[in-house]
C-alpha positions as CSV (number, residue, x, y, z in Angstrom):
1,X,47.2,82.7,86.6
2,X,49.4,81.8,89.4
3,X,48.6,82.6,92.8
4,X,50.0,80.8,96.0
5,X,47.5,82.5,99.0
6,X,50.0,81.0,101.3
7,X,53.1,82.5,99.8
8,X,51.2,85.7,100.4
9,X,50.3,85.6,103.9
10,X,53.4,83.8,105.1
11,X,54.8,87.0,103.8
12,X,51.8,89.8,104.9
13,X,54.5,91.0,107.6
14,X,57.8,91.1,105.6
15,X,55.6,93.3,102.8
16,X,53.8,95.4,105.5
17,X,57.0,97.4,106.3
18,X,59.4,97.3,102.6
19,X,58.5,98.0,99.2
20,X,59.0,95.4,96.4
21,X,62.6,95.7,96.3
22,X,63.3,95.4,100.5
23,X,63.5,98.9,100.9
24,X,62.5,100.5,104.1
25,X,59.4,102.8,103.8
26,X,59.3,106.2,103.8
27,X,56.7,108.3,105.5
28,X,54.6,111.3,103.7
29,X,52.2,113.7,105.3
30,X,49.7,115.8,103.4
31,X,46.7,118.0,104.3
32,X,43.1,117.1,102.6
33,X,40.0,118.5,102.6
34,X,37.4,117.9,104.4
35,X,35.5,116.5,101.8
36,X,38.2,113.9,100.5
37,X,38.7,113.1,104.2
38,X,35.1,112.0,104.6
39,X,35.3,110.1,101.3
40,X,38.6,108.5,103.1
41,X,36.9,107.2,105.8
42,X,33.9,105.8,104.1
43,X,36.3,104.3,101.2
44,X,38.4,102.5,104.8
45,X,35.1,101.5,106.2
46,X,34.1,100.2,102.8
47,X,37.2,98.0,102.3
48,X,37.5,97.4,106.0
49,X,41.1,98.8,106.2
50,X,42.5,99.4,109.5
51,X,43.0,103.0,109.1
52,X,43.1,106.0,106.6
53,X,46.5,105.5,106.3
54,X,46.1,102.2,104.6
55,X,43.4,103.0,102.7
56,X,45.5,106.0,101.1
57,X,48.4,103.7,100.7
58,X,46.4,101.3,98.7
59,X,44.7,104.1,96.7
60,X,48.3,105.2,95.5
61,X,49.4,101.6,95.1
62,X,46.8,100.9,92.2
63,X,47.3,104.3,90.8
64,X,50.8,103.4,90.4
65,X,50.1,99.6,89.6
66,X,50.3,100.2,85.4
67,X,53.5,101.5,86.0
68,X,54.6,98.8,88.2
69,X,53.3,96.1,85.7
70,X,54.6,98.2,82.4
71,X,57.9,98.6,83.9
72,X,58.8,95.1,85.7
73,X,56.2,92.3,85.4
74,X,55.4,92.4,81.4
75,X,58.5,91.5,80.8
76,X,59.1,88.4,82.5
77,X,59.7,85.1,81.1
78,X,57.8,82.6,81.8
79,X,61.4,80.5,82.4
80,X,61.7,83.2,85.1
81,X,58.8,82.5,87.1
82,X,59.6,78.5,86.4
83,X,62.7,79.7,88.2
84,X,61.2,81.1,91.3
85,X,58.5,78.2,91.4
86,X,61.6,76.0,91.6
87,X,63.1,77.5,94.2
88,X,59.8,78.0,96.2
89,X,59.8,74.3,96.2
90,X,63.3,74.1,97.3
91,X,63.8,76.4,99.9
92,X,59.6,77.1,100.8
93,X,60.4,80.7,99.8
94,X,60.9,82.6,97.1
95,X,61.0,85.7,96.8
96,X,60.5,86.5,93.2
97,X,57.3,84.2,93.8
98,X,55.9,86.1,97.1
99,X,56.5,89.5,94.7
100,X,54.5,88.2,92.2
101,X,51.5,87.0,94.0
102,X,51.1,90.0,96.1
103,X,51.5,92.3,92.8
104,X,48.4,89.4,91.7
105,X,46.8,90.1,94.9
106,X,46.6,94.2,94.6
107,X,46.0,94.3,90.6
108,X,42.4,91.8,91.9
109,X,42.2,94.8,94.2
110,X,42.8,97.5,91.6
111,X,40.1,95.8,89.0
112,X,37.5,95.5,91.8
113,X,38.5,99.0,92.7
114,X,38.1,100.2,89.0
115,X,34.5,98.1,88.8
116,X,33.2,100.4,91.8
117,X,34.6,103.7,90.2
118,X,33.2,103.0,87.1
119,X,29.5,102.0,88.8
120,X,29.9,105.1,90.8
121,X,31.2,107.2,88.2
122,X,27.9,106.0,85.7
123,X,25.9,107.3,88.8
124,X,27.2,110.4,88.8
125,X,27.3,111.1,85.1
126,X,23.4,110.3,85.3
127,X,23.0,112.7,87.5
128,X,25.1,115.4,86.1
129,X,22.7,114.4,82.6
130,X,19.9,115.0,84.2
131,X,20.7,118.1,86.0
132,X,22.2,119.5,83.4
133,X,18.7,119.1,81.5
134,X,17.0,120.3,84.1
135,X,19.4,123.5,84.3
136,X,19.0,124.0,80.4
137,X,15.2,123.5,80.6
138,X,15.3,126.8,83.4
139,X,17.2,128.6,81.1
140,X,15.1,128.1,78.5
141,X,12.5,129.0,80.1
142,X,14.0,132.1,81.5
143,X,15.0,133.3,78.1
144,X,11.4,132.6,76.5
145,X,9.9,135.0,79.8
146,X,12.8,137.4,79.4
147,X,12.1,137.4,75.3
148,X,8.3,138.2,76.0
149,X,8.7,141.0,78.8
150,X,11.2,142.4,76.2
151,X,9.2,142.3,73.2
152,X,6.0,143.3,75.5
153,X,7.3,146.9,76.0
């Protein structure tokens, strides 16, 4: 895998305002609740973002990330990247090269993401087993009382 961690940060500011393709950002506003707010904030404190904003960003960014990779970086060529290489050594920038490694940079993001989800997400199934044994064990329970007061009279 290559990944040029200067390339990247030489270019941090450039990316922090356009998309992949240059083009100027474009602002969204939504309402949440307030439970998906708090999970916001303790998702930005988590990853040490510098607001909710950027944690949202990031959270659509690997959501979108397949797409990305299906639709424009599986089918390059490895002559391609040879190409942008080149030219990095050339001219110090390239910025076919800087695209890649910060698409290199947020799919490492998106698999450490996915590794939490899916440690969280074992949690919670866990604890939806057990409670859901425990619920089942009630009934039970309820239906065996309910059986005997019924057959009682």
């Amino acid at each position: 895998m290559v990944f040029i961690p200067e390339a990247v940060e030489e270019q941090k500011e450039m990316f922090s305002s356009t998309d992949f393709r240059g083009a100027k950002e474009r602002m969204l506003s939504f309402r949440v609740s307030e439970a998906l707010y708090s999970v916001l904030e303790a998702q930005t404190e988590n990853w040490k973002a510098p607001n909710l904003s950027e944690t949202a960003r990031t959270i659509l960014s690997m959501y979108f990330l397949p797409v990305i990779y299906e639709f424009e970086w599986r089918e390059k060529k490895p002559e391609e990247l040879s190409e942008a290489l080149q030219e990095h050594k050339e001219k110090g920038f390239s910025l076919e090269l800087s695209r890649l490694n910060k698409f290199l940079f947020e799919i490492g993001g998106y698999m450490m993401f996915l590794e939490e989800a899916e440690e969280k997400s074992s949690t919670s199934l866990k604890y939806i087993h057990e409670t859901r044994l425990k619920i089942a064990s009630i009934m039970h329970e309820m239906k065996e009382k309910m059986e005997r007061v019924f057959y009682e009279k």
